[in-house]
PQR file of N, CA, C, O and H, with PARSE charges and radii, in Angstrom:
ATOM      1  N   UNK A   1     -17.016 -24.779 -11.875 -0.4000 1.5000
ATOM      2  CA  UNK A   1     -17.576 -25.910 -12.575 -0.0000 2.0000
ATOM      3  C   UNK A   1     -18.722 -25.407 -13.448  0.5500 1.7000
ATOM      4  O   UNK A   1     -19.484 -24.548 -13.006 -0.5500 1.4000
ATOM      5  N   UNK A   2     -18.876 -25.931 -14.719 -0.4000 1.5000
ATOM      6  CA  UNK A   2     -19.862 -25.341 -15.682 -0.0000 2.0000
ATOM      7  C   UNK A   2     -20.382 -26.182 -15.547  0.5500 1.7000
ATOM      8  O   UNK A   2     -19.889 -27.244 -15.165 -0.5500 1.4000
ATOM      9  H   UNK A   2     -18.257 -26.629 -15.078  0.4000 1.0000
ATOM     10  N   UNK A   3     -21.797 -25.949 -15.870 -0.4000 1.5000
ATOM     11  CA  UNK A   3     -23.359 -27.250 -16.167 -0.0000 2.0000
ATOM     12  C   UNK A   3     -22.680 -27.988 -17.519  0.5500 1.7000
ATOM     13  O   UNK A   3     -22.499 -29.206 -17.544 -0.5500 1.4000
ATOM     14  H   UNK A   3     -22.198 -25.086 -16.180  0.4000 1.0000
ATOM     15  N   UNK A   4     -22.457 -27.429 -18.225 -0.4000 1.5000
ATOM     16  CA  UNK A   4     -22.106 -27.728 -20.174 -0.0000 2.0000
ATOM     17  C   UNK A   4     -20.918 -28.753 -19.372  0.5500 1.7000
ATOM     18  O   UNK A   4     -21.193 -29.839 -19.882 -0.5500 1.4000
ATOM     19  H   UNK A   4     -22.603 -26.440 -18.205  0.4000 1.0000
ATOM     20  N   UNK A   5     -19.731 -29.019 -18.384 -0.4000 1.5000
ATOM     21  CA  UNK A   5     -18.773 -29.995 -18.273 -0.0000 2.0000
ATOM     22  C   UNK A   5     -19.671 -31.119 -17.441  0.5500 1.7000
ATOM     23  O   UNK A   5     -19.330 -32.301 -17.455 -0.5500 1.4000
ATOM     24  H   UNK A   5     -19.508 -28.137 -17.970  0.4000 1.0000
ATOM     25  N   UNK A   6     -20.880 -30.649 -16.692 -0.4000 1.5000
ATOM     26  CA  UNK A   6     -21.136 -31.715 -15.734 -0.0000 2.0000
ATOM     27  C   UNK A   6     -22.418 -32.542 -16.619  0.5500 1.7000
ATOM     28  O   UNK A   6     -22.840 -33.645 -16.269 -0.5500 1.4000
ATOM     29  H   UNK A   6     -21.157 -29.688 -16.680  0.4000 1.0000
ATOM     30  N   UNK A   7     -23.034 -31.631 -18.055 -0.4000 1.5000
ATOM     31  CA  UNK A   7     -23.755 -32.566 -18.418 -0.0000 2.0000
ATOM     32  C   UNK A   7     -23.100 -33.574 -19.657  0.5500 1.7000
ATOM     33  O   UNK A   7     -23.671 -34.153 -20.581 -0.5500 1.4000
ATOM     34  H   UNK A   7     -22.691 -30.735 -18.339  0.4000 1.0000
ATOM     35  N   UNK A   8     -21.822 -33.528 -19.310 -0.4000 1.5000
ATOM     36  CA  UNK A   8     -20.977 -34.557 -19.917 -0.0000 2.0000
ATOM     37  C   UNK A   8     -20.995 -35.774 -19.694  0.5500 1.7000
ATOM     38  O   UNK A   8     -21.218 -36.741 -20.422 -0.5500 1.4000
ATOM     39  H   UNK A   8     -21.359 -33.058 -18.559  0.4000 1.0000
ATOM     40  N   UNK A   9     -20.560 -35.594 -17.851 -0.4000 1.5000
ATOM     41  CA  UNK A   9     -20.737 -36.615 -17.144 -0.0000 2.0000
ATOM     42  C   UNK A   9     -22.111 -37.943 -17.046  0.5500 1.7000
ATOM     43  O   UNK A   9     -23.297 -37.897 -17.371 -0.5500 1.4000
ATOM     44  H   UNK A   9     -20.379 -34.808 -17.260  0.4000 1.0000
ATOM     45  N   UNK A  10     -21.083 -39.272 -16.322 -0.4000 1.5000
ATOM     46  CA  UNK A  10     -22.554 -40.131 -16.450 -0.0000 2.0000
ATOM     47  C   UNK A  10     -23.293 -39.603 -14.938  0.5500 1.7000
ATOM     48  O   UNK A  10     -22.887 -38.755 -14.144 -0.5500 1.4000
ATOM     49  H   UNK A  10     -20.119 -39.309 -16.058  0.4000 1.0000
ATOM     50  N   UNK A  11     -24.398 -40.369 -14.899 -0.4000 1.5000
ATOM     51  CA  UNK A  11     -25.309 -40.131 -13.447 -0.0000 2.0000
ATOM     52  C   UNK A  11     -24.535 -40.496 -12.329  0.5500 1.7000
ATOM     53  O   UNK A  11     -24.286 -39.607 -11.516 -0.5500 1.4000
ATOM     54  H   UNK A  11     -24.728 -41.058 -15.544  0.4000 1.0000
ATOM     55  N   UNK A  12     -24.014 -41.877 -12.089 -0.4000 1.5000
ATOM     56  CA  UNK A  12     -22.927 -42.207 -11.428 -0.0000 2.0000
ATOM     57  C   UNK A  12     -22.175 -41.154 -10.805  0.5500 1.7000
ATOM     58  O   UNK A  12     -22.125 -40.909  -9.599 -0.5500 1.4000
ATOM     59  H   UNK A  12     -24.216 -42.599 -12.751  0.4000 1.0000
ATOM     60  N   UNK A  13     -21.548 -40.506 -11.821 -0.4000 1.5000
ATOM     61  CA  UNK A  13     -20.327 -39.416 -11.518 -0.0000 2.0000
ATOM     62  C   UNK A  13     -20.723 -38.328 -11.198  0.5500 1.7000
ATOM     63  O   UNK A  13     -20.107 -37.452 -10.591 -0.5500 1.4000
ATOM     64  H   UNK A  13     -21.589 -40.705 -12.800  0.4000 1.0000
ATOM     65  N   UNK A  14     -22.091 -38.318 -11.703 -0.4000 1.5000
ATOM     66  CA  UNK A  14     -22.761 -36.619 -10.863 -0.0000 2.0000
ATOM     67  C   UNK A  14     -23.603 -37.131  -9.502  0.5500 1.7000
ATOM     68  O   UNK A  14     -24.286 -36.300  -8.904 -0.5500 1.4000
ATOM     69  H   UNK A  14     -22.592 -39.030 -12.195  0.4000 1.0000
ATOM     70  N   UNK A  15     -23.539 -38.507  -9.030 -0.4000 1.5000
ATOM     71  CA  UNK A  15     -24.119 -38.365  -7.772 -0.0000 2.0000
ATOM     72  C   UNK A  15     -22.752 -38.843  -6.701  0.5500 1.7000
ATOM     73  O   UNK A  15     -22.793 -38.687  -5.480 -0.5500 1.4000
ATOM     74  H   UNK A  15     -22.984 -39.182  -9.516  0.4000 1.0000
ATOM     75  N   UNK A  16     -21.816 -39.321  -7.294 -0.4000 1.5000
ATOM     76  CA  UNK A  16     -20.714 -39.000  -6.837 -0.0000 2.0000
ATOM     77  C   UNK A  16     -20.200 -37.694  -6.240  0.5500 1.7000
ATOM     78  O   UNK A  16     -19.848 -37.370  -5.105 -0.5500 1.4000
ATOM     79  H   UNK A  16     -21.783 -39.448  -8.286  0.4000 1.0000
ATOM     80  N   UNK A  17     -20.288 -37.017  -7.493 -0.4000 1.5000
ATOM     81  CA  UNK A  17     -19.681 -35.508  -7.251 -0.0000 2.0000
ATOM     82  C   UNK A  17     -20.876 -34.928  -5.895  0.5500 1.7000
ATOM     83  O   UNK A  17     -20.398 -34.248  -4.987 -0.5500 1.4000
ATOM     84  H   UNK A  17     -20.574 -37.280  -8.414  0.4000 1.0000
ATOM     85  N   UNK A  18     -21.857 -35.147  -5.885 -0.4000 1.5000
ATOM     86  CA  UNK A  18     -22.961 -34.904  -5.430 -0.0000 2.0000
ATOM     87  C   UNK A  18     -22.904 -34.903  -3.751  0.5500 1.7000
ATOM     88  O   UNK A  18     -23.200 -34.183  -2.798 -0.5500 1.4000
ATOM     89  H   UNK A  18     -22.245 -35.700  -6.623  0.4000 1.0000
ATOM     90  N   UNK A  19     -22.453 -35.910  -3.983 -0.4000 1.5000
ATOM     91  CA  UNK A  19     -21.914 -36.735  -2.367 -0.0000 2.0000
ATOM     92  C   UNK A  19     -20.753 -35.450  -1.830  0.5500 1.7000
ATOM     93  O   UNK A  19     -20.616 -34.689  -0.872 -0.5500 1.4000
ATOM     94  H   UNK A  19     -22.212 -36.496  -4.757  0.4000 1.0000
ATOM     95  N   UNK A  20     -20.141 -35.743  -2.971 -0.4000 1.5000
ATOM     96  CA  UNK A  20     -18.672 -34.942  -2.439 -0.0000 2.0000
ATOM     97  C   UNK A  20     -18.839 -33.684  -1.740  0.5500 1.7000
ATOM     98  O   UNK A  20     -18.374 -33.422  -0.630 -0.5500 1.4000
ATOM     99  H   UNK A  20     -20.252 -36.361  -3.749  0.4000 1.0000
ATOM    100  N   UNK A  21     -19.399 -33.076  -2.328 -0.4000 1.5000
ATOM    101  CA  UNK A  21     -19.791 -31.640  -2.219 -0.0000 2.0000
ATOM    102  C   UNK A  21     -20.844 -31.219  -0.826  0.5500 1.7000
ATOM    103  O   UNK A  21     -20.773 -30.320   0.012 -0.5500 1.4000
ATOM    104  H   UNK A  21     -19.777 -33.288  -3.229  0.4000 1.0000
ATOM    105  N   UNK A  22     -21.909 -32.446  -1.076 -0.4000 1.5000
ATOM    106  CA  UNK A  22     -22.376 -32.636   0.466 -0.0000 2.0000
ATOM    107  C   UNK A  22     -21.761 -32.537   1.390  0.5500 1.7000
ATOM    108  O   UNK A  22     -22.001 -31.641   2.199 -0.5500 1.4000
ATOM    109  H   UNK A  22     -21.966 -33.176  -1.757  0.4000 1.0000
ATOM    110  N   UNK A  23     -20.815 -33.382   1.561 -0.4000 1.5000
ATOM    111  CA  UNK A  23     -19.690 -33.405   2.500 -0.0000 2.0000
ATOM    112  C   UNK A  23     -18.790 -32.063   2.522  0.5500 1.7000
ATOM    113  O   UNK A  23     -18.685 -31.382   3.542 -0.5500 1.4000
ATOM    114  H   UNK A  23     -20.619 -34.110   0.903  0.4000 1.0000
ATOM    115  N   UNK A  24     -18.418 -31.879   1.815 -0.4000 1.5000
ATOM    116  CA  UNK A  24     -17.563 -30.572   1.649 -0.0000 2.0000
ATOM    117  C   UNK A  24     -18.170 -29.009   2.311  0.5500 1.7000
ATOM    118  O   UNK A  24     -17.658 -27.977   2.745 -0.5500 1.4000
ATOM    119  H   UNK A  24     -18.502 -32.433   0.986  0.4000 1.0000
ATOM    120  N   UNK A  25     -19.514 -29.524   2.099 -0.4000 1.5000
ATOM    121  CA  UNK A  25     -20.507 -28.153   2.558 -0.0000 2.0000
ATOM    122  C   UNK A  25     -20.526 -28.289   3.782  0.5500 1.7000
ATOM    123  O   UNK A  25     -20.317 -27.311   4.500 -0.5500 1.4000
ATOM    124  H   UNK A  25     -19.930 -30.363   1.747  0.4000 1.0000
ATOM    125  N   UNK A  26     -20.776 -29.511   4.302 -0.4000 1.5000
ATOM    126  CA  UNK A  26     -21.238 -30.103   5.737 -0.0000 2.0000
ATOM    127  C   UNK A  26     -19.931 -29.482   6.686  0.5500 1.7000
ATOM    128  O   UNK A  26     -20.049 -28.800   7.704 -0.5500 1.4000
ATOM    129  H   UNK A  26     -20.946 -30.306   3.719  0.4000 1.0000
ATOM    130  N   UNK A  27     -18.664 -29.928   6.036 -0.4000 1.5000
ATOM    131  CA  UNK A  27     -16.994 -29.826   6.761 -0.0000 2.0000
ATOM    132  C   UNK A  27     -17.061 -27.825   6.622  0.5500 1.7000
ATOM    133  O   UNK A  27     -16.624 -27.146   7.551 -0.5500 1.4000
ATOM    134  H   UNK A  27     -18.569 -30.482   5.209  0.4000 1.0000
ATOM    135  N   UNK A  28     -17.424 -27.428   5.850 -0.4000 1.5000
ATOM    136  CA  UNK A  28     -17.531 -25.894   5.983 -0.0000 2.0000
ATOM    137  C   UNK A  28     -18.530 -25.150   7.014  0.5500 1.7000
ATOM    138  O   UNK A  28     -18.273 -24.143   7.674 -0.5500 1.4000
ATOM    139  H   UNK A  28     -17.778 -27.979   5.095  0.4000 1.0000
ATOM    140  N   UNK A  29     -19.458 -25.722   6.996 -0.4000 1.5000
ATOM    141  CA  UNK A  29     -20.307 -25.175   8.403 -0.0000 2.0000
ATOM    142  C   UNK A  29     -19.632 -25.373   9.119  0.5500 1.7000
ATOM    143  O   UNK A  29     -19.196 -24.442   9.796 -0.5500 1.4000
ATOM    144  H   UNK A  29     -19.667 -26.540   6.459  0.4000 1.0000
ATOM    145  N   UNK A  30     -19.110 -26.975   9.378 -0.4000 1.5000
ATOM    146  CA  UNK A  30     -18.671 -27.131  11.414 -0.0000 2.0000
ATOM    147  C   UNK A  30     -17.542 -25.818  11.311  0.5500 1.7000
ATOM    148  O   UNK A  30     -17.424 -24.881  12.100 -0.5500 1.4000
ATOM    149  H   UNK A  30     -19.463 -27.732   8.828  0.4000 1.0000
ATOM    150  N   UNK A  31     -16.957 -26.027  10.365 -0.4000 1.5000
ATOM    151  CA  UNK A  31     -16.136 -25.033  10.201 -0.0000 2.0000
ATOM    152  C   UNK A  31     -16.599 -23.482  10.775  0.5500 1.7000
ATOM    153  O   UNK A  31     -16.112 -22.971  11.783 -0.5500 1.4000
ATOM    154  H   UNK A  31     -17.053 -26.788   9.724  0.4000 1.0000
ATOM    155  N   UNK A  32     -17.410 -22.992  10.106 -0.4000 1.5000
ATOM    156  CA  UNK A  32     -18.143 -21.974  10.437 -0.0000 2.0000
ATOM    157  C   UNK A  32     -18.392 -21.599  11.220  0.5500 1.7000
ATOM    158  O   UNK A  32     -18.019 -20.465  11.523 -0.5500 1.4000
ATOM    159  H   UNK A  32     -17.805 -23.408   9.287  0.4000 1.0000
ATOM    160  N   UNK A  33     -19.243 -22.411  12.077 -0.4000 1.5000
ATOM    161  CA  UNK A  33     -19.633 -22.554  13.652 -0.0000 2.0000
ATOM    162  C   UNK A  33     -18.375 -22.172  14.701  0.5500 1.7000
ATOM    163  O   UNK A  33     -18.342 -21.247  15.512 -0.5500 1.4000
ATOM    164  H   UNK A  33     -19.546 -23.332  11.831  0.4000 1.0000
ATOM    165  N   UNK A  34     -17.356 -23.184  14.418 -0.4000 1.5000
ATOM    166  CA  UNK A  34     -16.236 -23.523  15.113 -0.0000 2.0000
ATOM    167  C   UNK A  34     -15.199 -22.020  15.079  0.5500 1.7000
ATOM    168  O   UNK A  34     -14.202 -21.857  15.781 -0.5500 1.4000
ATOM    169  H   UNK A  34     -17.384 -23.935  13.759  0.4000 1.0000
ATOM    170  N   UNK A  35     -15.574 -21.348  14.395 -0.4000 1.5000
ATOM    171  CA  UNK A  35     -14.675 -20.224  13.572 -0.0000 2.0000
ATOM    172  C   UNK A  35     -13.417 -20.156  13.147  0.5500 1.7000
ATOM    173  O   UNK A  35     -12.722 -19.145  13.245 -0.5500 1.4000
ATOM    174  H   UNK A  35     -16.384 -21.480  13.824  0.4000 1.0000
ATOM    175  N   UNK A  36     -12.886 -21.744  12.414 -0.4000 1.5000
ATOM    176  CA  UNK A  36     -11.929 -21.501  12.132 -0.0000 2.0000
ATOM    177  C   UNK A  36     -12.025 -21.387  10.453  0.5500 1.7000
ATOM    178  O   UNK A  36     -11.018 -21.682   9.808 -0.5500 1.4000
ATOM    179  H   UNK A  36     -13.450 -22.565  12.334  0.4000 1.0000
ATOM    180  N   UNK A  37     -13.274 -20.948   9.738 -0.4000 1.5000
ATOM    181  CA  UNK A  37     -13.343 -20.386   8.323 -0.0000 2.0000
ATOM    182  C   UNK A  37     -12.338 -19.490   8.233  0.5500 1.7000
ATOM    183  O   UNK A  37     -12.013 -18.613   9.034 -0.5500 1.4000
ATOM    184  H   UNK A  37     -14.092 -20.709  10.261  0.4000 1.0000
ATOM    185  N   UNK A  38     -11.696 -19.898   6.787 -0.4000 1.5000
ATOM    186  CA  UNK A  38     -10.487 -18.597   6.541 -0.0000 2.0000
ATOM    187  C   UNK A  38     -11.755 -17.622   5.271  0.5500 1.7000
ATOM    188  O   UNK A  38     -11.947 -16.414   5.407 -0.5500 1.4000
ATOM    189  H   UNK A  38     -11.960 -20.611   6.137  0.4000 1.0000
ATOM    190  N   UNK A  39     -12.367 -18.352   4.285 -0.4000 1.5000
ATOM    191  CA  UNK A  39     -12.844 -17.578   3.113 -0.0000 2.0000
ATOM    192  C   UNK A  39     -14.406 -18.017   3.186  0.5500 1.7000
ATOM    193  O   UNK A  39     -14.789 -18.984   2.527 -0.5500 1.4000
ATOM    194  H   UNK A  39     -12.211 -19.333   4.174  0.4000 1.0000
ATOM    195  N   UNK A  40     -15.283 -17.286   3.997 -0.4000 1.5000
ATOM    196  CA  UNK A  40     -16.940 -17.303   3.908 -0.0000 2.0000
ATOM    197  C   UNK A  40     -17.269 -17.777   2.809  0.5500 1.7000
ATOM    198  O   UNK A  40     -17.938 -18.808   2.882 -0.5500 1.4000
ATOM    199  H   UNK A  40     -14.972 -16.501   4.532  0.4000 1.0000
ATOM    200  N   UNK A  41     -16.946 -17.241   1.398 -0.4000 1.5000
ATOM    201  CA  UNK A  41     -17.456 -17.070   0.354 -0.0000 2.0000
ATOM    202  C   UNK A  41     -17.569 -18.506  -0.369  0.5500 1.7000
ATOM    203  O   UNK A  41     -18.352 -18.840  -1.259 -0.5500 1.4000
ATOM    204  H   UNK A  41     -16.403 -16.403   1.339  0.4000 1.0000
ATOM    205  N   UNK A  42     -16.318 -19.445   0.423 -0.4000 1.5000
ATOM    206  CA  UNK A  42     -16.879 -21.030  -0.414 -0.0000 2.0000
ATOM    207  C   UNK A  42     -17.427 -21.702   0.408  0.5500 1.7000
ATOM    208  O   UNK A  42     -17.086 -22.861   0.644 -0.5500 1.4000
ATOM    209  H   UNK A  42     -15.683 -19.174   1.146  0.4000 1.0000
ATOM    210  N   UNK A  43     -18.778 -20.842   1.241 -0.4000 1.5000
ATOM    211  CA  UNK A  43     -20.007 -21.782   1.203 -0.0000 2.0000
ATOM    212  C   UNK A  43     -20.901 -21.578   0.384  0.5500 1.7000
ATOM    213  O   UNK A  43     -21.866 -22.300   0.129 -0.5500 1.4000
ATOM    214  H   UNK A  43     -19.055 -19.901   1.049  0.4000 1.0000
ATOM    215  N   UNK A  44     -20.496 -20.174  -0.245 -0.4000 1.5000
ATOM    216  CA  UNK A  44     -21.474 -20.118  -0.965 -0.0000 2.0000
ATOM    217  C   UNK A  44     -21.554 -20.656  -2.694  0.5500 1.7000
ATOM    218  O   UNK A  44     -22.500 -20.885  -3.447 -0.5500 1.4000
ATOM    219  H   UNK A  44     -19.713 -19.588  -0.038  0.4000 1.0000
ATOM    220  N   UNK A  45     -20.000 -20.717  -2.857 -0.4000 1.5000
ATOM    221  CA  UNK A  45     -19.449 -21.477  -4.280 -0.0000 2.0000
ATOM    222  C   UNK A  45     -19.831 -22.826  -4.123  0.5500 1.7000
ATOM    223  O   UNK A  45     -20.003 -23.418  -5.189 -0.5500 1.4000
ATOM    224  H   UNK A  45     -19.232 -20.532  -2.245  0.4000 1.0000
ATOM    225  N   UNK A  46     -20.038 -23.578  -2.930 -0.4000 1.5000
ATOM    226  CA  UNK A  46     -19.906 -25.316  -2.723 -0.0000 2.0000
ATOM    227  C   UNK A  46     -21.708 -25.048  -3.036  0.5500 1.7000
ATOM    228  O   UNK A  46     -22.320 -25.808  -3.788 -0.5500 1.4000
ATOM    229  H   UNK A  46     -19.898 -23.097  -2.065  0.4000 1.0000
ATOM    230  N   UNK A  47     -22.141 -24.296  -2.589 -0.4000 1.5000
ATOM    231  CA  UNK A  47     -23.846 -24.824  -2.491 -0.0000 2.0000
ATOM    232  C   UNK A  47     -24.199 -23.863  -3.999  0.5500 1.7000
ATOM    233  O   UNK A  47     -25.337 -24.057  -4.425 -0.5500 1.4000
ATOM    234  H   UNK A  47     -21.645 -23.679  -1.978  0.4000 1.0000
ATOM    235  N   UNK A  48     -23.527 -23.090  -4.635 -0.4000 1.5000
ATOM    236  CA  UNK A  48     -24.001 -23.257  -6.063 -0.0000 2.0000
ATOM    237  C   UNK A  48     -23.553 -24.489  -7.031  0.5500 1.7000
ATOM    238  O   UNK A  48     -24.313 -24.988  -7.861 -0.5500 1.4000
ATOM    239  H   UNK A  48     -22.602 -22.932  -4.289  0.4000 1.0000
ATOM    240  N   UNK A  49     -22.593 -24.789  -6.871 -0.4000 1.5000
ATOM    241  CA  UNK A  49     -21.924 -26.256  -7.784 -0.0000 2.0000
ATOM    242  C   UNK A  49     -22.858 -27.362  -7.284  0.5500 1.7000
ATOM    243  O   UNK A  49     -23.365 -28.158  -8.074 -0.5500 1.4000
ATOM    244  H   UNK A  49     -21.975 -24.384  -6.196  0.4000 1.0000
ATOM    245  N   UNK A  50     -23.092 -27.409  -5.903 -0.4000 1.5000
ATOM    246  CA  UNK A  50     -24.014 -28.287  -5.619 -0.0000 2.0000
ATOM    247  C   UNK A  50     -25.410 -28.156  -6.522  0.5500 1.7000
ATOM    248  O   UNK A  50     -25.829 -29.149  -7.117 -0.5500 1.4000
ATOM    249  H   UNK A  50     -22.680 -26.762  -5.260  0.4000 1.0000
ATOM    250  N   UNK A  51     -26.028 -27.024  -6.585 -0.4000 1.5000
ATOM    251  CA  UNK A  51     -27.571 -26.863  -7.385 -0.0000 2.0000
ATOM    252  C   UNK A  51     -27.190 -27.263  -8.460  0.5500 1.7000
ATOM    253  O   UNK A  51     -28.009 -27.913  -9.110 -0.5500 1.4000
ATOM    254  H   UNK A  51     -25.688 -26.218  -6.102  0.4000 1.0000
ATOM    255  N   UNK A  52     -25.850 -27.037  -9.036 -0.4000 1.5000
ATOM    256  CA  UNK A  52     -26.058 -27.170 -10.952 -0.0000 2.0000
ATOM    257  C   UNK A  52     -26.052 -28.682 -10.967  0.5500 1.7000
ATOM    258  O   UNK A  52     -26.950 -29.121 -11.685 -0.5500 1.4000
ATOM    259  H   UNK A  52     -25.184 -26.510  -8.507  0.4000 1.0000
ATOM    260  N   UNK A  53     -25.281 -29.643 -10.369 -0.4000 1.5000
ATOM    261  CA  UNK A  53     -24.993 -30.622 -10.131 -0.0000 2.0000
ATOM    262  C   UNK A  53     -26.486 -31.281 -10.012  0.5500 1.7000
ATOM    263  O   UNK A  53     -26.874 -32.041 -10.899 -0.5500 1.4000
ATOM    264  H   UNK A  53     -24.551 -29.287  -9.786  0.4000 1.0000
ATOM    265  N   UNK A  54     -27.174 -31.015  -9.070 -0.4000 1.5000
ATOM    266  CA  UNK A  54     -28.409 -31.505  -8.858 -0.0000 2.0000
ATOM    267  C   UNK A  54     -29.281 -31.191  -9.897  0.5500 1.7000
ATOM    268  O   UNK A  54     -29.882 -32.180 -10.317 -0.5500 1.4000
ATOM    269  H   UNK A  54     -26.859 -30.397  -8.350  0.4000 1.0000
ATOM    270  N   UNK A  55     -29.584 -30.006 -10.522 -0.4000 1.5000
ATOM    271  CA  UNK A  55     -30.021 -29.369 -11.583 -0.0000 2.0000
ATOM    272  C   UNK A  55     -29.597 -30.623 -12.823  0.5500 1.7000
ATOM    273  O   UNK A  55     -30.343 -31.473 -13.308 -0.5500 1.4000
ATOM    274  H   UNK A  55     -29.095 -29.202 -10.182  0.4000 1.0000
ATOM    275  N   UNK A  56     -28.760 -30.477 -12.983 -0.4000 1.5000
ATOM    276  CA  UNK A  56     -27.871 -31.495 -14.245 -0.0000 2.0000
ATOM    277  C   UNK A  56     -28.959 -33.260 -14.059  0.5500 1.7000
ATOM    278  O   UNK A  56     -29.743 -33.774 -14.857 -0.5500 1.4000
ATOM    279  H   UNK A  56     -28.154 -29.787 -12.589  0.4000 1.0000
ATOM    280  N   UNK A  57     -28.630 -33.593 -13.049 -0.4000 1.5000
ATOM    281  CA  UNK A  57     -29.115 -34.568 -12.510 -0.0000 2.0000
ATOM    282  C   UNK A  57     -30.109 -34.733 -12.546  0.5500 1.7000
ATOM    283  O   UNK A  57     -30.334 -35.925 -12.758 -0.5500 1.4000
ATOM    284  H   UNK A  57     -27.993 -33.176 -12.401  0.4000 1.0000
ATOM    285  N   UNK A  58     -31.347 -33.902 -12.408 -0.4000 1.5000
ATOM    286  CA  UNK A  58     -32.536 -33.816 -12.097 -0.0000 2.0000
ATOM    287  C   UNK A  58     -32.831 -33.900 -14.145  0.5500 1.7000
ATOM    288  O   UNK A  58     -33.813 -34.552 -14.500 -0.5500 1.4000
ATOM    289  H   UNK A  58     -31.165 -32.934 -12.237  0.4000 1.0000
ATOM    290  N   UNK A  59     -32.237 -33.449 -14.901 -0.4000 1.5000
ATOM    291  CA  UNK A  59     -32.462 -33.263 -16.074 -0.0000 2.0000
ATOM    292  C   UNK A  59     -31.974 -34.498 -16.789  0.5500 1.7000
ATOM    293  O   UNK A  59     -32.366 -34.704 -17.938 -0.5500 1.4000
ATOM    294  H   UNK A  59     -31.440 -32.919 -14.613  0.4000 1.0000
ATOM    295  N   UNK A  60     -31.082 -35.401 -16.146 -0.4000 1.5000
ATOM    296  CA  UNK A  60     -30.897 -36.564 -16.713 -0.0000 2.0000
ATOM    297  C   UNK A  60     -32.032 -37.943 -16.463  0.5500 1.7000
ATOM    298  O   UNK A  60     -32.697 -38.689 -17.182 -0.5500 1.4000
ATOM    299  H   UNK A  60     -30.764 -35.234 -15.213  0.4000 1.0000
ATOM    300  N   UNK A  61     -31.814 -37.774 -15.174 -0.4000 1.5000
ATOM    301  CA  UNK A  61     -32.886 -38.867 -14.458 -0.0000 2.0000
ATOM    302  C   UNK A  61     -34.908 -38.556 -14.815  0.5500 1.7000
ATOM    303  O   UNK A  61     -35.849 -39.252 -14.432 -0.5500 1.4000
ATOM    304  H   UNK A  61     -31.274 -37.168 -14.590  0.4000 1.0000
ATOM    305  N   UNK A  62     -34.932 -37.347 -15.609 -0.4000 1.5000
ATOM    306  CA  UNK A  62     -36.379 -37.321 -15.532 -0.0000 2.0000
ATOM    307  C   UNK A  62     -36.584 -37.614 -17.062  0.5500 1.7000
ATOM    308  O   UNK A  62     -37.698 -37.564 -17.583 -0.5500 1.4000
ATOM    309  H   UNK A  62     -34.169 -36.782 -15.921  0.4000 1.0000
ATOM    310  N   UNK A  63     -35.437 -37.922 -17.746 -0.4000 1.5000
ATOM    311  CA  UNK A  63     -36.087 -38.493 -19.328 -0.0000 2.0000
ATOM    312  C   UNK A  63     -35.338 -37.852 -20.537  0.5500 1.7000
ATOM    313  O   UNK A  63     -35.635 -38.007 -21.722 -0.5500 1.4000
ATOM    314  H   UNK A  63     -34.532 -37.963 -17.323  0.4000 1.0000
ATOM    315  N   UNK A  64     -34.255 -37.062 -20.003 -0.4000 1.5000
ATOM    316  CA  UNK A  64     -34.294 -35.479 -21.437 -0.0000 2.0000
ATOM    317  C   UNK A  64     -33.659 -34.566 -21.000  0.5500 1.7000
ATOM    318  O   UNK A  64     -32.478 -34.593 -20.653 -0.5500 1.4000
ATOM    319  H   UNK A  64     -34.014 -36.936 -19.040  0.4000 1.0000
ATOM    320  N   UNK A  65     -34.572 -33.460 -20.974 -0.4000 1.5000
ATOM    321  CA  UNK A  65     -33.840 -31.931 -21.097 -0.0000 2.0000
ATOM    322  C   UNK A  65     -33.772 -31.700 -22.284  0.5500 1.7000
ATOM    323  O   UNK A  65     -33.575 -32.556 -23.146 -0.5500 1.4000
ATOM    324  H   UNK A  65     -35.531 -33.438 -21.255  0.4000 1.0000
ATOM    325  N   UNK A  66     -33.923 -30.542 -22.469 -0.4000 1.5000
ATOM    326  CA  UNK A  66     -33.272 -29.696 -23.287 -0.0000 2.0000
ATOM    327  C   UNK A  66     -32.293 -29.569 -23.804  0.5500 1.7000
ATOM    328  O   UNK A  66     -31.541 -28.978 -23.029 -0.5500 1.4000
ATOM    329  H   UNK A  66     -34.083 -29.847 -21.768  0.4000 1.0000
ATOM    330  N   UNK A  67     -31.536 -29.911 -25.250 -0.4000 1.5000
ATOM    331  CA  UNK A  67     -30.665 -29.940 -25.589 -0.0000 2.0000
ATOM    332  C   UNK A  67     -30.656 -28.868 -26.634  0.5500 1.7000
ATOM    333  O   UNK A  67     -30.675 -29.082 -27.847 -0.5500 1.4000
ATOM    334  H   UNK A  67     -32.146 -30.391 -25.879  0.4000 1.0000
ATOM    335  N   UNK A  68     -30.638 -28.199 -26.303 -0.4000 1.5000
ATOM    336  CA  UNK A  68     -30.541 -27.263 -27.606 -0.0000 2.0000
ATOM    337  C   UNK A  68     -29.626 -26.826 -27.865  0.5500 1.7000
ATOM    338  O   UNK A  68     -29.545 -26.109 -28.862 -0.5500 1.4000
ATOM    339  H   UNK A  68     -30.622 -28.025 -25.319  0.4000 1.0000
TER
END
């Protein structure tokens, strides 16, 4: 997921996505714990999409950003 597709999106749909991904991270730990992870590596892909997402968000809801 690129920042440039998610600052497309409305706020709605990025705290949607937002949610999602929460969840998705959350279902990968128990996972984790539990040891039935097949690929480590998408906890670490879910909790970067998560920052840009929030990042994106954080740049909509405070007035602006940078558009350059």
């Amino acid at each position: 997921m690129k920042a440039a597709e998610l600052r497309q999106q409305t706020v709605e749909e990025l705290r949607d996505k937002e949610q999602e991904l929460c969840e998705q991270l959350f279902a990968l730990r128990v996972q984790k714990v539990t040891g039935q992870l097949n690929n480590p590596s998408k906890i670490q892909l879910v909790r970067r999409d998560l920052a840009r997402v929030l990042t994106v968000l954080g740049e909509k809801t405070a007035g602006g950003g940078a558009s350059a």
